[in-house]
C-alpha positions as CSV (number, residue, x, y, z in Angstrom):
1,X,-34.6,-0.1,-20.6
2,X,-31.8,-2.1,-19.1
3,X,-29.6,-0.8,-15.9
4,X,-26.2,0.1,-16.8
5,X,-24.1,-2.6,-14.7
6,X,-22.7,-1.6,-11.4
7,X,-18.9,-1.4,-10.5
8,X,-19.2,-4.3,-8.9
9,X,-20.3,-6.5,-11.6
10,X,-18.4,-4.4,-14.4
11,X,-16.1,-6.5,-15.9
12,X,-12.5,-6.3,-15.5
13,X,-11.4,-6.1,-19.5
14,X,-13.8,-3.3,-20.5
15,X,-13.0,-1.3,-17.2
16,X,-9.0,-1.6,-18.0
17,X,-9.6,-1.4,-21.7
18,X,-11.3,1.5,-21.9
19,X,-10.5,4.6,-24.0
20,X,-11.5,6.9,-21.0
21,X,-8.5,8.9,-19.4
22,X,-6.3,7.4,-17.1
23,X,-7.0,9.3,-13.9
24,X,-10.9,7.8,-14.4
25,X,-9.5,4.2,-15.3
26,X,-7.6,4.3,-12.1
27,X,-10.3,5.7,-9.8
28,X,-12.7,3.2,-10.7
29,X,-10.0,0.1,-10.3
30,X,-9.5,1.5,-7.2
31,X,-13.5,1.6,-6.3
32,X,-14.1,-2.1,-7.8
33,X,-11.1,-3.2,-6.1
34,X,-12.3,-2.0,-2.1
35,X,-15.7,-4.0,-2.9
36,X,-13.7,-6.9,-3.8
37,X,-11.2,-6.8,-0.9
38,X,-14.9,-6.0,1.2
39,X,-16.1,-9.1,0.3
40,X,-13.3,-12.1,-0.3
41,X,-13.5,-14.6,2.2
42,X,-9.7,-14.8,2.8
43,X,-6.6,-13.6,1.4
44,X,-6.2,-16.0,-1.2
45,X,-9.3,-15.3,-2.4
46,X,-8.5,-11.8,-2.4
47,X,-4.9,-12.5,-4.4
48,X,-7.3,-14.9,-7.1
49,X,-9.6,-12.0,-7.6
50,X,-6.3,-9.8,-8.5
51,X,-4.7,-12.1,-11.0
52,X,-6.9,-11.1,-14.0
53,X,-6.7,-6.8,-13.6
54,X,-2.7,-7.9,-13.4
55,X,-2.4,-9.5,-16.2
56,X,-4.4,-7.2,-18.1
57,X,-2.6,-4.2,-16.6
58,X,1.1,-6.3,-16.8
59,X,0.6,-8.0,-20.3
60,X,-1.8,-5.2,-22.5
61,X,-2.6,-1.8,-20.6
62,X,0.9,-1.2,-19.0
63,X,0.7,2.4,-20.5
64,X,-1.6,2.2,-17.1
65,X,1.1,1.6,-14.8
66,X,3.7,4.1,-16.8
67,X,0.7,7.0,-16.2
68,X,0.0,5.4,-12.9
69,X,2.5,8.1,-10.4
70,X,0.6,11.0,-12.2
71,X,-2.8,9.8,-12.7
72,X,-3.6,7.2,-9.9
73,X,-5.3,8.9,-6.5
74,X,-2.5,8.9,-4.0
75,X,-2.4,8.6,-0.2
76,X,-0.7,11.4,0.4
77,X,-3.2,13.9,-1.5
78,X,-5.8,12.1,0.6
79,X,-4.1,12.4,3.3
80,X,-3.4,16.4,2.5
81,X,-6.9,17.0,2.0
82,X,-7.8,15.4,5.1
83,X,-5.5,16.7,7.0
84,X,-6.3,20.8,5.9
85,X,-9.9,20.2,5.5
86,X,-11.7,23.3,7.6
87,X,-12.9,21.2,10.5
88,X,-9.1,19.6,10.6
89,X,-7.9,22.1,13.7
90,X,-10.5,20.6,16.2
91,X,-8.7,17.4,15.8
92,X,-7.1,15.5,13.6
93,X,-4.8,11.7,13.6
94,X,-3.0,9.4,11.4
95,X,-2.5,6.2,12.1
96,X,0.3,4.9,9.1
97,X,0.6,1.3,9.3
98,X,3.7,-0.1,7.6
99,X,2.5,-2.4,4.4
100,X,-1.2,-1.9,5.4
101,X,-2.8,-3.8,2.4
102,X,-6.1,-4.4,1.1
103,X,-6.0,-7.8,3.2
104,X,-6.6,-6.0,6.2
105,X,-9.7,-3.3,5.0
106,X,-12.0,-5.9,6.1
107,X,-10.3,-7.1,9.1
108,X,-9.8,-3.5,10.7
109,X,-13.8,-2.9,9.5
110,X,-15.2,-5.8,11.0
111,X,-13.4,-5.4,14.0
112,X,-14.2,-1.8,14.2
113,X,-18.0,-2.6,14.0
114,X,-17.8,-5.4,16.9
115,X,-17.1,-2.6,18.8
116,X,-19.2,-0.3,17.6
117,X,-17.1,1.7,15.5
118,X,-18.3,2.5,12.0
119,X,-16.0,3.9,9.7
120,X,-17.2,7.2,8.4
121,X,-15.2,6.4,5.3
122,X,-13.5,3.7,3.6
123,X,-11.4,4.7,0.5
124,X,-8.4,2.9,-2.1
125,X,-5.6,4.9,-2.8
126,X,-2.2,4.7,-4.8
127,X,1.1,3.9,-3.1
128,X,4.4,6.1,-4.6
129,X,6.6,4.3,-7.0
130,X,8.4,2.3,-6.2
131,X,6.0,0.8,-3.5
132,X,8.1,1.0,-0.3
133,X,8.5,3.2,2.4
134,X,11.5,5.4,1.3
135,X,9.0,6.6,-1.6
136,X,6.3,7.1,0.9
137,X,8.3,9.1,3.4
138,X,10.2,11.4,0.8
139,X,6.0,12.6,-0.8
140,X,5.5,13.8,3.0
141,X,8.5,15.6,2.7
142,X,10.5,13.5,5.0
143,X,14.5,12.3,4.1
144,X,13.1,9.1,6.1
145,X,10.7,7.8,8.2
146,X,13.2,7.9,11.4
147,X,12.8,11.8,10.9
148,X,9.6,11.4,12.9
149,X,11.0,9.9,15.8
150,X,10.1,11.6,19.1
151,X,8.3,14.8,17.6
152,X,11.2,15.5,16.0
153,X,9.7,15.9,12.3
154,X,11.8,19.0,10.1
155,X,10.0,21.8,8.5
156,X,10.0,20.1,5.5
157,X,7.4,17.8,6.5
158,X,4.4,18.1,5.2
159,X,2.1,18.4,8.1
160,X,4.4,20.4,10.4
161,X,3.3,22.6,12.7
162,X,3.6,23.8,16.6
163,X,0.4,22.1,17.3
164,X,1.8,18.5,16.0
165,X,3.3,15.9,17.2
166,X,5.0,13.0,15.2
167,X,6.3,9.5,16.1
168,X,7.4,6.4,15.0
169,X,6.6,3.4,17.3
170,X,7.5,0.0,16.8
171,X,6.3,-1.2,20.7
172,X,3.1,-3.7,21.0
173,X,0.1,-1.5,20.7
174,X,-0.7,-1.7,24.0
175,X,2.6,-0.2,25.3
176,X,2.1,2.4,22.4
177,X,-0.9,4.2,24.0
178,X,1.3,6.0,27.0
179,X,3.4,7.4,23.9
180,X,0.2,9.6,22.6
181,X,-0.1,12.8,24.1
182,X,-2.7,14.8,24.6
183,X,-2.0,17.2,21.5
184,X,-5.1,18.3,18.7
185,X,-3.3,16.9,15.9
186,X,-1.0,13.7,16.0
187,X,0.6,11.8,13.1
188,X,2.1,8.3,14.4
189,X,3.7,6.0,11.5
190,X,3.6,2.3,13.6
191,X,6.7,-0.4,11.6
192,X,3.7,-3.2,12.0
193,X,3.0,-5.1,10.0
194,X,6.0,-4.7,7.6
195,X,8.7,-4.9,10.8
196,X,8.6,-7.3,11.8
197,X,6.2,-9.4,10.8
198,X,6.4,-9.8,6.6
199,X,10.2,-9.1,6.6
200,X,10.7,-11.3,9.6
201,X,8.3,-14.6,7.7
202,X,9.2,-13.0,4.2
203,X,11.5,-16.3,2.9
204,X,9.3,-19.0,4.7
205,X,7.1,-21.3,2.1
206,X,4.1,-20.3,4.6
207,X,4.6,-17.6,5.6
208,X,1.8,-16.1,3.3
209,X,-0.2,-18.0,6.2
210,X,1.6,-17.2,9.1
211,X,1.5,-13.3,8.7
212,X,-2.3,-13.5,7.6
213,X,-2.9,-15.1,11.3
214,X,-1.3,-12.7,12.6
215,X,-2.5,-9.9,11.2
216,X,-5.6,-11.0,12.0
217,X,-5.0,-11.9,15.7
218,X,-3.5,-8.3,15.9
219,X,-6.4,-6.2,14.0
220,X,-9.0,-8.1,16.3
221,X,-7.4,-7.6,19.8
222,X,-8.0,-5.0,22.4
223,X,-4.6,-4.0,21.9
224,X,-5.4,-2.6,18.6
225,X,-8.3,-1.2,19.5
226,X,-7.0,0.6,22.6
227,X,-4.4,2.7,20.5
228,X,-7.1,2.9,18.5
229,X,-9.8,4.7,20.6
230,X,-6.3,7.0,22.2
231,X,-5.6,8.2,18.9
232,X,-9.4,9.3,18.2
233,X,-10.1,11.1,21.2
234,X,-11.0,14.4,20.5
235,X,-9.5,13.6,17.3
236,X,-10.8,12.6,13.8
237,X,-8.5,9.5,12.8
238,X,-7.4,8.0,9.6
239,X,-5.9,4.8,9.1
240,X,-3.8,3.7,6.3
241,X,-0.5,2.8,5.3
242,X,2.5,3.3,3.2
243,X,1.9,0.5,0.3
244,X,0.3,-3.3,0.4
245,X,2.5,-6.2,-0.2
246,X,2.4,-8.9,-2.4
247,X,2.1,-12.9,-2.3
248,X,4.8,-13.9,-4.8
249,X,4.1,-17.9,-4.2
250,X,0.8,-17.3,-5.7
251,X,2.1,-15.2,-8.4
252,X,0.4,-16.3,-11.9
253,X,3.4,-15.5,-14.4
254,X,6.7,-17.2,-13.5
255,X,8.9,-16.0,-16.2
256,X,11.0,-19.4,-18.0
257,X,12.7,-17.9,-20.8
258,X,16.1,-18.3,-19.7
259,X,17.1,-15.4,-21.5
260,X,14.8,-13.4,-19.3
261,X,15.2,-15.2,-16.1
262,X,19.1,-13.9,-16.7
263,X,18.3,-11.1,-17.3
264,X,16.0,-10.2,-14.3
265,X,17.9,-12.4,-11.8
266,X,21.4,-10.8,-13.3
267,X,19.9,-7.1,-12.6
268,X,17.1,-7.5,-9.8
269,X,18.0,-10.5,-7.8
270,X,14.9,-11.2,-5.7
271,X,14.0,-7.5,-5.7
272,X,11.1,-6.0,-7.6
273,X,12.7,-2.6,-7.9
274,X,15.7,-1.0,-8.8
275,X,17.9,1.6,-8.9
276,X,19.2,2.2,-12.7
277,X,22.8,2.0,-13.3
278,X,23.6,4.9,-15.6
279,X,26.6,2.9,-16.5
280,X,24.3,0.1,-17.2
281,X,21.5,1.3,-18.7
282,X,18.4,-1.5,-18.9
283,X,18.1,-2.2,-22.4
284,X,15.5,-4.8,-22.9
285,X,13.0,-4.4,-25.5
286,X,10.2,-6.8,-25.0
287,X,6.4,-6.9,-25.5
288,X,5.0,-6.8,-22.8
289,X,7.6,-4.8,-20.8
290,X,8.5,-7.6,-17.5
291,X,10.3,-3.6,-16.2
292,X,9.3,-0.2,-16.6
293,X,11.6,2.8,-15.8
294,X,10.2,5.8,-13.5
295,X,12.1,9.2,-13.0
296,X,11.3,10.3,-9.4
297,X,13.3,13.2,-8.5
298,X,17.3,12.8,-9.7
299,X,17.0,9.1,-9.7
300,X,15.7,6.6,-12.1
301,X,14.0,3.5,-11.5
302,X,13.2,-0.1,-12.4
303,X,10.2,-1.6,-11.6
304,X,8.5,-5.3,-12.4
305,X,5.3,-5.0,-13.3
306,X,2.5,-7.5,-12.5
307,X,2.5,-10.9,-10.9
308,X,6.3,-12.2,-12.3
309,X,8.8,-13.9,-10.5
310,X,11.8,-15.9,-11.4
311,X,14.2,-18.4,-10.6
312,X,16.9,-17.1,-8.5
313,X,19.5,-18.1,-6.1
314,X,18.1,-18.9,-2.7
315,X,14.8,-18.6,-4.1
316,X,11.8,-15.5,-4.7
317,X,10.5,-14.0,-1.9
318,X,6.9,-15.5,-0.7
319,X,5.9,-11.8,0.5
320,X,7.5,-8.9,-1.2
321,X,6.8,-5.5,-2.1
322,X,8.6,-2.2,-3.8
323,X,7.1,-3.5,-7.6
324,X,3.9,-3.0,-9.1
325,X,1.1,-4.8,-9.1
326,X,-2.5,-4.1,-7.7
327,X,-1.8,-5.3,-4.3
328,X,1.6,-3.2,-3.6
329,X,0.1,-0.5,-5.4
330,X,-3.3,-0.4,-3.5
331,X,-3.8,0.6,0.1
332,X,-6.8,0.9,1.8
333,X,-7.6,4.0,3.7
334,X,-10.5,4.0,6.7
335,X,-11.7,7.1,8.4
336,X,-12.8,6.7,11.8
337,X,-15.0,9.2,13.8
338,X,-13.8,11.2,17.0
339,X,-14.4,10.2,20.7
């Protein structure tokens, strides 16, 4: 009798296509999608193994993406689990890196191992919707990220508490190890990458290129790895971010019906999300859907789905984030053992 066929080799169409629920769809895109990023010998190899699930997900299963702020695993539930699990109060960190992507997993991995680190986990999970750090902050029950600053997190925050301390850095790693103190349980959110490395190269043709150096100058130095090793003494420590980012000069559908293009550049811009103007309801009908609109809280929102960009004054983006497609959406998260 014949194996069933692994993750890994399951192809994309029947593992999107599926009639199973979407929680189980997600999970397993997830899953594939950490052995792929694992594995790709660069970034754009990484983007080219995305284009097809997008597509798929963009152009015939967007019912995916509507479902995906319910039924998608979130970092922020993995994150709560972690962060309560029994054995939490010996010692517990998070590291949140700002537009941590699943370009990085094997960089951080890699690196780790070089020095003898093995993770004790790697895991994919969901970003919020829209995929960008006002989303992220308000599911840990922050107004922003600022509210961090300096220990200064409110009640509201998720993982409050009078053992706890919070901060949000934005110094070179190494100047960031003097800021952790020598508390049980710490929760640092670090600007890197996001600010100001994609914003700062976001409009430059290659800057795709410039930030991957970068990024992977910065994962592999002793730098890193020194705030690293602070962070996880005495301390179990988790590594992840607030959502990935996307390439959009290697995006695979430029829209060209003009109609469109007016549309999208008249109402987005450059952006790939939106708030919706009650006064100006979207009111596009169009199969497949280029937007879908989320309710989070008292607000609505607009979102581009999958890999589309348009013309637009001063030009797309070459790195963006806040829309949905598998690499905004998806962010890696690594659990690393205590010193």
């Amino acid at each position: 009798m014949t194996a069933p066929p692994t993750l890994g080799t399951h192809p994309w169409e029947s593992l999107i296509l599926s009639e199973r629920p979407a929680a189980a769809v997600w999970a397993d895109i997830f899953a594939r999608l950490g052995e792929i990023a694992m594995s790709a010998a660069s970034p754009a190899a990484l983007h080219r193994e995305t284009i097809i699930p997008d597509r798929l997900l963009a152009e015939t299963a967007w019912d995916l993406w509507q479902s995906f702020p319910t039924a998608a695993p979130k970092i922020v539930d993995a994150l709560r689990d972690f962060w309560f699990a029994p054995s939490a109060s010996a010692g517990t960190a998070v590291l949140i890196l700002d537009g941590l992507s699943l370009r990085e997993l094997p960089l951080i991995v890699t690196a780790g191992r070089k020095r003898g680190i093995g993770p004790a986990r790697v895991t994919i999970r969901g970003s919020e919707v829209p995929t960008e750090t006002d989303r992220f902050a308000a599911a840990l029950g922050l107004p922003s990220r600022s509210k961090l600053f300096n220990n200064q997190a409110p009640q509201s925050f998720i993982f409050a508490g009078q053992d706890v301390h919070t901060d949000v850095l934005a110094d070179p790693f190494a100047d960031c190890v003097k800021r952790i103190p020598a508390k049980a349980r710490v929760f640092i959110w670090h600007t890197w990458p996001d600010k100001p490395l994609i914003h700062l190269h976001a409009g430059r043709s290659d800057g795709d290129a410039v930030v991957a150096a970068e990024v992977k100058r910065s994962l592999s130095s002793d730098d890193f790895w020194a705030l690293v090793n602070c962070l996880r003494q005495g301390r179990r420590l988790i590594i992840t971010g607030d959502h990935g980012y996307a390439t959009a000069c290697d995006f695979s559908n430029e829209v060209r019906d003009e109609t469109s293009i007016r549309l999208l550049a008249g109402a987005f811009g450059a952006q790939r999300a939106i708030r919706e103007d009650p006064a100006q309801p979207w009111q596009r009908r169009q199969l497949p859907p280029p937007v879908l609109r989320f309710t989070v809280g008292s607000q609505t929102w607009l979102v581009v789905v999958g890999q589309r960009k348009w013309k637009v004054q001063g030009g797309f983006p070459t790195l963006c984030h806040r829309g949905l497609s598998l690499l905004e959406a998806a962010v890696p998260m690594m659990e690393l053992p205590a010193l």
